[in-house]
NUFIRO-333664 format. One record per residue (C-alpha): residue in three letters; x, y, z. Coordinates in steps of 0.02 Angstrom, whole numbers, plus 50000, padded with zeros to 5 digits. Layout:
BEGIN
ALA,X,Y,Z $
...
This chain:
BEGIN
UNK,53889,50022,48506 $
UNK,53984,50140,48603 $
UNK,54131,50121,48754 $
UNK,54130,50287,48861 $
UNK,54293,50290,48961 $
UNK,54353,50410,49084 $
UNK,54526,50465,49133 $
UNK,54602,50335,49278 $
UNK,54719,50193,49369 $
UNK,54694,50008,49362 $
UNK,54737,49889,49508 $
UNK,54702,49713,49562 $
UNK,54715,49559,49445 $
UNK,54634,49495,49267 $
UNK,54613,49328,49215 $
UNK,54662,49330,49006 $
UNK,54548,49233,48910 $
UNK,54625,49100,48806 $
UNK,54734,49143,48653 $
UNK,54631,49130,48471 $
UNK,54776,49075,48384 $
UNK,54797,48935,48485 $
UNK,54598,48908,48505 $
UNK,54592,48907,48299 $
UNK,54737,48797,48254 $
UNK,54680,48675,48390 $
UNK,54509,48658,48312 $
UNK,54579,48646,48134 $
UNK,54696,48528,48177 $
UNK,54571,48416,48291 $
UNK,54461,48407,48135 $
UNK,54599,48334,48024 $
UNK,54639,48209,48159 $
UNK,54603,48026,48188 $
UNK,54488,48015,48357 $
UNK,54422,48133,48476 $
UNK,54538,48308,48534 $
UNK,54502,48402,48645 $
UNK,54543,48597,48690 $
UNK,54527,48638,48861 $
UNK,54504,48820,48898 $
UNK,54474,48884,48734 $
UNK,54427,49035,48678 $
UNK,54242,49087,48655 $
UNK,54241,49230,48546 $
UNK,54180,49273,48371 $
UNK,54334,49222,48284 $
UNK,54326,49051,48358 $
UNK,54138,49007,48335 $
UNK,54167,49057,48162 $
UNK,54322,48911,48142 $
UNK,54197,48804,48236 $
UNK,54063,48823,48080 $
UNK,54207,48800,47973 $
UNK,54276,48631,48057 $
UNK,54083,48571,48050 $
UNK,54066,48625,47868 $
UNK,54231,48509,47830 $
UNK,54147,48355,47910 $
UNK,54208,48367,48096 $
UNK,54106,48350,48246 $
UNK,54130,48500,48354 $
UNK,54054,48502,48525 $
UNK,54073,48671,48619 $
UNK,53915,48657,48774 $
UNK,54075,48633,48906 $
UNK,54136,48810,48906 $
UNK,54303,48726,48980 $
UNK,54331,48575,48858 $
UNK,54283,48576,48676 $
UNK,54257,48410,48586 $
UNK,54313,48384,48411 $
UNK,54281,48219,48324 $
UNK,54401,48218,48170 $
UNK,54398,48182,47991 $
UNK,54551,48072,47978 $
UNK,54631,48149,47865 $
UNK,54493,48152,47728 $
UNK,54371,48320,47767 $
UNK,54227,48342,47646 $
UNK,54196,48502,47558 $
UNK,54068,48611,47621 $
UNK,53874,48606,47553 $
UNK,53864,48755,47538 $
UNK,53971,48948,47531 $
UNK,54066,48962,47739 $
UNK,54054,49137,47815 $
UNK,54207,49134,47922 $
UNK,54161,49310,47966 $
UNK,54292,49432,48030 $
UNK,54429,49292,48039 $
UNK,54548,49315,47925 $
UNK,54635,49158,48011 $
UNK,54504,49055,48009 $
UNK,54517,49105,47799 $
UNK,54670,49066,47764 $
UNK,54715,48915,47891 $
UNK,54550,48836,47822 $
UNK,54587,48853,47656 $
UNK,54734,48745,47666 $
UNK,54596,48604,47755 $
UNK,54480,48633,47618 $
UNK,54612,48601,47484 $
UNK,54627,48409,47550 $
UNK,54435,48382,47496 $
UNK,54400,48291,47341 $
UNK,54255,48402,47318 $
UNK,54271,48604,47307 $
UNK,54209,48729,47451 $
UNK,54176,48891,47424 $
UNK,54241,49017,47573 $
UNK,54194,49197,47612 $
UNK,54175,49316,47743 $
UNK,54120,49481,47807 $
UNK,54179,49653,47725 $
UNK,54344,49666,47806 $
UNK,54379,49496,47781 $
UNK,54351,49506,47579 $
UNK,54467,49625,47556 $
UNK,54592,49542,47618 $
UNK,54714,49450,47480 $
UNK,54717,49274,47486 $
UNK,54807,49272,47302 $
UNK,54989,49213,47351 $
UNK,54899,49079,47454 $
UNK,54776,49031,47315 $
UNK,54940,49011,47191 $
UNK,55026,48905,47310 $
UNK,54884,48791,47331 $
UNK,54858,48752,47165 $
UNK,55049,48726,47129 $
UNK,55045,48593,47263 $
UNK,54894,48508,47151 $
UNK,54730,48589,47228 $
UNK,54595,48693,47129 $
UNK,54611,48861,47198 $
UNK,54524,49041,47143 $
UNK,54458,49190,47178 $
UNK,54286,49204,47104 $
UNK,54302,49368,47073 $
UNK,54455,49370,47000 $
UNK,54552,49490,47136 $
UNK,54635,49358,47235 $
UNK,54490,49404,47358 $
UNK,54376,49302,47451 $
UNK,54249,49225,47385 $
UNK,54371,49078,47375 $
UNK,54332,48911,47278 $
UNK,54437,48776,47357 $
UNK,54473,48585,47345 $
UNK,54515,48458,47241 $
UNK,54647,48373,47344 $
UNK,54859,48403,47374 $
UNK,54978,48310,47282 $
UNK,55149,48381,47353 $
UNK,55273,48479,47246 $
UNK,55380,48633,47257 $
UNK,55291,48815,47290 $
UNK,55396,48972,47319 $
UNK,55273,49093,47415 $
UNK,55293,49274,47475 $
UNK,55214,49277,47641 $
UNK,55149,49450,47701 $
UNK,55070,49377,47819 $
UNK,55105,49219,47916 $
UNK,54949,49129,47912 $
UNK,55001,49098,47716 $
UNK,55135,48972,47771 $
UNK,55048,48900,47900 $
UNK,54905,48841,47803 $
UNK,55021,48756,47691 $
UNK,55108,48691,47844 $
UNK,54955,48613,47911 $
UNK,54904,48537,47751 $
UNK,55036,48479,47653 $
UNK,55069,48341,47791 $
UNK,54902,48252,47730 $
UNK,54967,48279,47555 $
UNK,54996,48119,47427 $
UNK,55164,48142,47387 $
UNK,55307,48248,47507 $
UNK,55292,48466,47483 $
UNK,55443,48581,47468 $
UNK,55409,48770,47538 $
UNK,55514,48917,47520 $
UNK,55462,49075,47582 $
UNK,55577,49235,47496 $
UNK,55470,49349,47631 $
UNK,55406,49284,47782 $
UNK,55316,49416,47914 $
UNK,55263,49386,48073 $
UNK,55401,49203,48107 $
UNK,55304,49186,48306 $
UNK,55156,49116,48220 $
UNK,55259,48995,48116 $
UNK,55344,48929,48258 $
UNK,55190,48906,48341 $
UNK,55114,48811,48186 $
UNK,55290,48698,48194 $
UNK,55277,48671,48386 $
UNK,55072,48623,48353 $
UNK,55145,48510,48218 $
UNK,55290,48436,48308 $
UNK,55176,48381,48461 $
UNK,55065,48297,48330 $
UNK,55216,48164,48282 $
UNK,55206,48256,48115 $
UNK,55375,48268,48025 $
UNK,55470,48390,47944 $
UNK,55623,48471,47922 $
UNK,55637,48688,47940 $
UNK,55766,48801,47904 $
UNK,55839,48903,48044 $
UNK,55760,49062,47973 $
UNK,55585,48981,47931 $
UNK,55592,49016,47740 $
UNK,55612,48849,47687 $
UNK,55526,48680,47747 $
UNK,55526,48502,47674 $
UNK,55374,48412,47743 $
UNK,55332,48222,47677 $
UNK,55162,48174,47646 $
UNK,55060,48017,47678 $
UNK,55066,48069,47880 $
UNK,54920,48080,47973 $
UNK,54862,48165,48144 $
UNK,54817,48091,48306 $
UNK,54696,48164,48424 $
UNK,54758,48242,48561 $
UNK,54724,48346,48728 $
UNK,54800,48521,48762 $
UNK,54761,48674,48868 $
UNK,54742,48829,48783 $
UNK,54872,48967,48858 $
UNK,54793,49136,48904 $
UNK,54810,49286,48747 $
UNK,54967,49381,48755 $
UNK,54907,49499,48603 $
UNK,54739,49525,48722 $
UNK,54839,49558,48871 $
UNK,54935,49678,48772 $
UNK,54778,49805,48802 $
UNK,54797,49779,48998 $
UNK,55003,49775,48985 $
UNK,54998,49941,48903 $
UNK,54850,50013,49012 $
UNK,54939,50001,49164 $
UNK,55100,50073,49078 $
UNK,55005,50221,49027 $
UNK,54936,50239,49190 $
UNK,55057,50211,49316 $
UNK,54968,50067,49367 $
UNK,54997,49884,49437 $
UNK,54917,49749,49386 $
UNK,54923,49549,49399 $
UNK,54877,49461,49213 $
UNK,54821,49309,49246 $
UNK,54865,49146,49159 $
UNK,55034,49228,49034 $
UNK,55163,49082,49001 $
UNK,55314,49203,48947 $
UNK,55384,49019,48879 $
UNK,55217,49017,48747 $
UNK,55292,49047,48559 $
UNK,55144,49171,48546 $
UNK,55250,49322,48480 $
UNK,55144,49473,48579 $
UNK,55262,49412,48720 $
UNK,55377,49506,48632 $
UNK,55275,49658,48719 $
UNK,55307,49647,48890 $
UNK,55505,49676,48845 $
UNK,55453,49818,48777 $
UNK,55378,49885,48896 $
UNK,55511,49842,49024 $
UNK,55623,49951,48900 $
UNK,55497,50100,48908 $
UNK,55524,50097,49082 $
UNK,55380,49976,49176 $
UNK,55439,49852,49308 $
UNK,55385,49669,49265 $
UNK,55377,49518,49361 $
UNK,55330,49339,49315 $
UNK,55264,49252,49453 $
UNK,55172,49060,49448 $
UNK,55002,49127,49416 $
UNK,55063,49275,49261 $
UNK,55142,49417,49250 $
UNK,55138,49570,49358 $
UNK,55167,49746,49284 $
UNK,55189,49923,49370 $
UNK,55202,50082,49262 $
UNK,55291,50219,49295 $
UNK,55283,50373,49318 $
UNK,55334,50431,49153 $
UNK,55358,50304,49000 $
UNK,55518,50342,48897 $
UNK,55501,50321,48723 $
UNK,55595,50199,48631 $
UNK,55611,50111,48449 $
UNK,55523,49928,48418 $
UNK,55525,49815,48261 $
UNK,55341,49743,48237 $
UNK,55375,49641,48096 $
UNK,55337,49490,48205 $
UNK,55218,49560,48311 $
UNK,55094,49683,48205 $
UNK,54955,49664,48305 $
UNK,55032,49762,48452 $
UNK,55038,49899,48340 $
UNK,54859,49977,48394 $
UNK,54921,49967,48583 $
UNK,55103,50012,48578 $
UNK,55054,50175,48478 $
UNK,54940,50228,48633 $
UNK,55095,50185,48726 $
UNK,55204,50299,48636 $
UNK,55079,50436,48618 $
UNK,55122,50453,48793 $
UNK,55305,50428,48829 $
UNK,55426,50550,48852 $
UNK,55523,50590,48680 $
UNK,55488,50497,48514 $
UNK,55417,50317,48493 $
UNK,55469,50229,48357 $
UNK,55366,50066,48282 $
UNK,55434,50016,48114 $
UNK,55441,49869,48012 $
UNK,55255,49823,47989 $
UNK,55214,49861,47845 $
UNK,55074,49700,47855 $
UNK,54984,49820,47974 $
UNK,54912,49871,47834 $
UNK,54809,49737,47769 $
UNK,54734,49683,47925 $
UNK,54549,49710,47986 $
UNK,54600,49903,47937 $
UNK,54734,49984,47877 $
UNK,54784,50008,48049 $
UNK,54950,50124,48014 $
UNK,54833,50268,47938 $
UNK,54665,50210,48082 $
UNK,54788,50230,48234 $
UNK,54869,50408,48165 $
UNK,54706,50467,48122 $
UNK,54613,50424,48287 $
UNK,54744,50455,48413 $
UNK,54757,50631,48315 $
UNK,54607,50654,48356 $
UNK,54669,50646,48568 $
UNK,54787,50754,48532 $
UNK,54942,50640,48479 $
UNK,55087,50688,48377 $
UNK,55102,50548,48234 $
UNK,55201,50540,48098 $
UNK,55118,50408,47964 $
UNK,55284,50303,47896 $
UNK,55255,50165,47733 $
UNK,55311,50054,47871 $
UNK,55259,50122,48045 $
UNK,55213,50251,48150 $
UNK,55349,50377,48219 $
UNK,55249,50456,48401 $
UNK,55310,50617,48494 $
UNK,55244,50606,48675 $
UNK,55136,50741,48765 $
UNK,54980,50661,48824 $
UNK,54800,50650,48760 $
UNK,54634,50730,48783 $
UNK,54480,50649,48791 $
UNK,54391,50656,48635 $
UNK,54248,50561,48523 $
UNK,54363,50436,48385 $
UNK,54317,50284,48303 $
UNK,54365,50104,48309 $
UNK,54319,50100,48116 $
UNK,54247,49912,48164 $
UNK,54437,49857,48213 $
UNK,54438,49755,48375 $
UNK,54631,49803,48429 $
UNK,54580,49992,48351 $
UNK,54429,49967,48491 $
UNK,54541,49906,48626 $
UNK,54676,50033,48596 $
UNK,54581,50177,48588 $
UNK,54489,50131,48744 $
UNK,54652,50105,48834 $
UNK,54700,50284,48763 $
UNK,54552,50339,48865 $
UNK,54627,50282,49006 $
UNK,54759,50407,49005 $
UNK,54652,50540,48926 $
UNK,54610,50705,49010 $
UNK,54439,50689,49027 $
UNK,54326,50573,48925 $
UNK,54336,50470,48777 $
UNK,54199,50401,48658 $
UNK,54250,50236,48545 $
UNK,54118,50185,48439 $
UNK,54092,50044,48334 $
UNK,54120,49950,48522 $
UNK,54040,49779,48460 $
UNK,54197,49751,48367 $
UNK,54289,49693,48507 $
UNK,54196,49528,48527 $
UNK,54291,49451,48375 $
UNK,54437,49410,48504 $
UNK,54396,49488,48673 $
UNK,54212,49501,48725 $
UNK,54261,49512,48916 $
UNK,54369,49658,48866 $
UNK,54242,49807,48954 $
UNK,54204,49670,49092 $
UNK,54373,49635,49136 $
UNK,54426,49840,49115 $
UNK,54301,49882,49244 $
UNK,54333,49719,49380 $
UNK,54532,49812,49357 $
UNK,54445,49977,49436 $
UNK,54404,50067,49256 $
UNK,54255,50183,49236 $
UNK,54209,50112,49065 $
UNK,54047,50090,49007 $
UNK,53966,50012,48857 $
UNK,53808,50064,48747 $
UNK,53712,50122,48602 $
């Protein structure tokens, strides 16, 4: 499918649907619990139903009819392994947090997912699993999903490079349920927000454990257990990102609905940096409001804790005055897409000045032109590249539109209640 956008301001107020990382921890952690949890707003999205078939595959009992409260009946600490092989889909979380739940079987599972998603190396992940006592491979041999999984944790030591976060908090979440006590040390640990938010999700759960400062090295004993719980689901600051930097680009104001700037979600990160660029923010009891101005500034940002704002802040310093910055993410790489290389290719292709570093993306400022690019199947390449059109002269064609369900499906509807002329088709 296709989004056509046209050149234009944004005004009024969105509602941002609920964050997936959140959503996804909440239902992997509900199904490892003792009782009934419950999630209330969660998010409905591709990414989530696809942990839901996961959670169900491990035993749980997940009940989603109540768009406002999802049910999950837990395993108490002993899941069973899956009958047959999981498609988690596009969800690389959903991967790698639920192969740390699948390693607490006694039996093995066998986890895969859609073409983006097996590329994606799970190898450092798979070697710290079966340190801590679980079977662990790749079938293939690459470190790649398909994934055999299982055979049950015993505790130990593990040293682990993590590239990306969702490495140590898959060990996080399982090595609680563990026989004996785990002891994690992380020489390179990306993307520390999501960590914190795995130790806060822990920490609320009465689980113990003790963290460095720095979140490279945890001690965590075993033998604990979780209890069910209740918990609202805060609204997505890495989806709001697309409507933070939309109404930089276009000198807009807008109201996002439902932001807790207290959340350890670390897209937060962005609306500081969009204050620096020049945009006036204000947090107010219902979210955060954000006017752009006239002209952005450009300005440098480290994204090694926040790489999925990459897509959006390049659009936001393809427009700036003077030269943009982004460095530091080199993880951008191995995401859905390489998405260093998709953004300086695409936003080329309006009419950007990009410089393609190992690490990051160096943008001169000087506007775009409307022009047909692709999302290459990316969901934040989708949403960025549609916010580009925003501030395009003329027109803009994004194809490979369906993408965007994997995190945001409201994403056109909620463009167009903000006053955008996007449209979405074959």
């Amino acid at each position: 499918m296709k989004l056509r956008i046209r050149q234009g301001n944004l005004h009024g107020a969105v509602s941002i649907p609920g964050s997936k990382s959140h959503t996804i921890r909440g239902l992997i952690l509900g199904s490892l619990a003792h009782g009934v949890s419950r999630l209330l707003r969660p998010l409905r999205s591709s990414d989530t139903e696809s942990c839901v078939r996961l959670c169900r595959s491990l035993g749980a009992e997940v009940e989603t009819s109540d768009l406002r409260c999802w049910k999950v009946s837990g395993t108490a600490g002993t899941p069973t392994a899956a009958s047959g092989p999981v498609d988690v889909g596009n969800s690389g979380t959903t991967l790698f947090l639920g192969m740390g739940a699948a390693a607490l079987c006694e039996g093995l599972s066998e986890l895969t997912g859609d073409e983006q998603t097996r590329r994606r190396s799970a190898g450092p992940l798979l070697e710290g699993l079966s340190a801590l006592g679980a079977t662990a491979y790749s079938k293939d041999g690459t470190g790649c999903a398909p994934l055999v999984v299982g055979g049950g944790l015993r505790g130990g030591r593990v040293s682990i490079e993590c590239s990306t976060s969702q490495y140590m908090s898959s060990l996080l979440i399982a090595s609680p349920l563990a026989s004996g006590d785990t002891d994690i040390t992380a020489p390179l640990l990306n993307e520390k927000p999501y960590v914190r938010m795995t130790v806060r999700w822990l920490e609320e759960l009465g689980i113990e454990l003790e963290a460095a400062d720095d979140l490279q090295h945890f001690r965590v004993p075993g033998g604990q257990r979780y209890r069910a719980f209740e918990k609202a689901i805060p609204a997505d600051f890495s989806s709001a990102t697309f409507f933070l930097v939309a109404a930089a680009v276009t000198g807009s104001e807008l109201l996002l609905r439902g932001l807790d700037v207290n959340d350890t979600q670390g897209d937060r990160a962005v609306v500081g940096m969009l204050q620096e660029m020049g945009c006036a923010v204000v947090v107010e009891p219902g979210g955060v409001r954000i006017r752009g101005p006239e002209r952005l500034e450009g300005a440098t940002f480290d994204l090694n804790a926040t790489p999925d704002a990459l897509p959006a802040m390049a659009v936001a310093g393809s427009v700036a005055e003077g030269e943009t910055r982004l460095l530091n993410v080199p993880q951008a790489r191995v995401k859905e897409t390489d998405r260093l290389s998709v953004m300086a290719q695409e936003l080329g292709k309006l009419g950007a000045a990009v410089e393609e570093l190992s690490d990051g993306l160096v943008l001169k400022g000087g506007g775009l032109r409307g022009a047909h690019v692709s999302g290459h199947g990316d969901h934040r390449v989708v949403m960025a590249l549609a916010v580009a059109g925003l501030a395009a002269q003329g027109d803009t064609t994004v194809d490979t539109a369906e993408a965007a369900s994997v995190t945001f499906p409201e994403f056109p509807q909620l463009m167009r209640e903000a006053g955008a002329e996007i449209t979405l088709n074959d």
